[in-house]
C-alpha positions in Angstrom: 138.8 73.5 12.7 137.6 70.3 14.4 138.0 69.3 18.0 136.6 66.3 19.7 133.9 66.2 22.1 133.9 65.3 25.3 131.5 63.4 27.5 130.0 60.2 27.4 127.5 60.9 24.9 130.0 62.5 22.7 132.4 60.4 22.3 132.4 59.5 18.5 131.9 62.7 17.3 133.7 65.5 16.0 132.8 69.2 16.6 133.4 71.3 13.2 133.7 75.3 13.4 132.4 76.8 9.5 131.6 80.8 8.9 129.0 81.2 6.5 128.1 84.5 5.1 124.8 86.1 6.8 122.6 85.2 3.5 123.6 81.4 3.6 123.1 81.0 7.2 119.6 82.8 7.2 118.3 80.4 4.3 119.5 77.4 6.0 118.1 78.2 9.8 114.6 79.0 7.6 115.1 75.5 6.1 115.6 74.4 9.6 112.5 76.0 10.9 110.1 74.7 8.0 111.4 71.1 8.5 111.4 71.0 12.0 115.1 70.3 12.1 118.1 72.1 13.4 120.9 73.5 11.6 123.3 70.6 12.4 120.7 68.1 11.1 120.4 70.1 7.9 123.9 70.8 7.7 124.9 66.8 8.2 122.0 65.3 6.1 124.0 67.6 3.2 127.6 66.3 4.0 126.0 63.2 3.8 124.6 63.1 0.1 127.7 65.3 -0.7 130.1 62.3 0.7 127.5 59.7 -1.5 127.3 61.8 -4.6 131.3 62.3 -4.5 131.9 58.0 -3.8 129.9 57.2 -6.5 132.5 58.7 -9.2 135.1 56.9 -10.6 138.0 59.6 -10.8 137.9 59.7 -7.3 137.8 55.9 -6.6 141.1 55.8 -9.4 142.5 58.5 -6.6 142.1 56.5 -3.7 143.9 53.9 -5.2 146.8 55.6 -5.8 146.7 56.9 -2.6 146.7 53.8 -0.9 149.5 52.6 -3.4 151.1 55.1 -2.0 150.9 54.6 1.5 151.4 50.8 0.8 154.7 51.7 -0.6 156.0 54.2 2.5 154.5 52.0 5.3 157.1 49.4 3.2 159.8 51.5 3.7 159.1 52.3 6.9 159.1 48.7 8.0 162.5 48.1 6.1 164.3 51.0 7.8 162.7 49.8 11.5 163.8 46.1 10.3 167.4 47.2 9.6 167.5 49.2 12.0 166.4 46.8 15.1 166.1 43.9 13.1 169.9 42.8 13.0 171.0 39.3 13.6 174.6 38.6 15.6 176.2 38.5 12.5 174.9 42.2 11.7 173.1 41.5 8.5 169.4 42.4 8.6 166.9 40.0 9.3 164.5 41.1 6.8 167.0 41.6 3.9 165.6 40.3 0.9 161.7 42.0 -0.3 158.1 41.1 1.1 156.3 38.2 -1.2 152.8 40.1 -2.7 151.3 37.5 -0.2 153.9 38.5 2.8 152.8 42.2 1.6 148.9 41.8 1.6 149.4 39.9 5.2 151.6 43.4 6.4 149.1 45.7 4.8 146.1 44.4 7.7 148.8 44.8 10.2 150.1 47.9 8.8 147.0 49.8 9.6 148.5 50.3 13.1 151.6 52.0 11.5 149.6 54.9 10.2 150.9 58.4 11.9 147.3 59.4 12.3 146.2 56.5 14.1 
């Protein structure tokens, strides 16, 4: 679960809800303890060398990429069935009707980061 926090101070953070069996938890609020820390700094300085240890491989780097081929190609779809849709001249042909250039694409693609449903 993750929820947004609210408040001034909070605003660019996200609030995270884990369970972690009695045995865990003990062993990281001792780690806590010795370091002078808190659990959320412990718990966020191992996300964080998680996140860099899992950039650095390449099998996920080859994912990405076909994951943003991927959303390349529907946000293209997208903006073909909007464009016929609305986009129709008085003579009711579309006005987009022939295929984006790779350079008219690569233009849309920093434009088409407002498209995204999760935005």
């Amino acid at each position: 679960m993750s929820t947004a926090d609210s408040g001034p101070s909070r605003s660019s953070v996200k609030t995270l809800a884990i369970r972690l069996e009695p045995e865990l938890h003990a062993q990281l609020s001792l780690i806590a303890q010795l370091r002078g820390s808190t659990i959320t700094d412990e718990i966020r300085a191992a996300l964080e060398a998680h996140i860099a240890s899992v950039k650095a491989t390449p099998e996920l780097a080859a994912k990405a990429g076909g994951v943003l081929e991927d959303i390349e190609r529907d946000a293209l779809a997208r903006r073909t069935a909007i464009a016929t849709l609305f986009g129709s001249n008085d003579s009711g042909s579309p006005e987009t009707a022939e295929p984006p250039t790779p350079s008219s694409r690569a233009r849309g693609r920093k434009a088409g980061s407002e498209d995204s449903p999760d935005s």
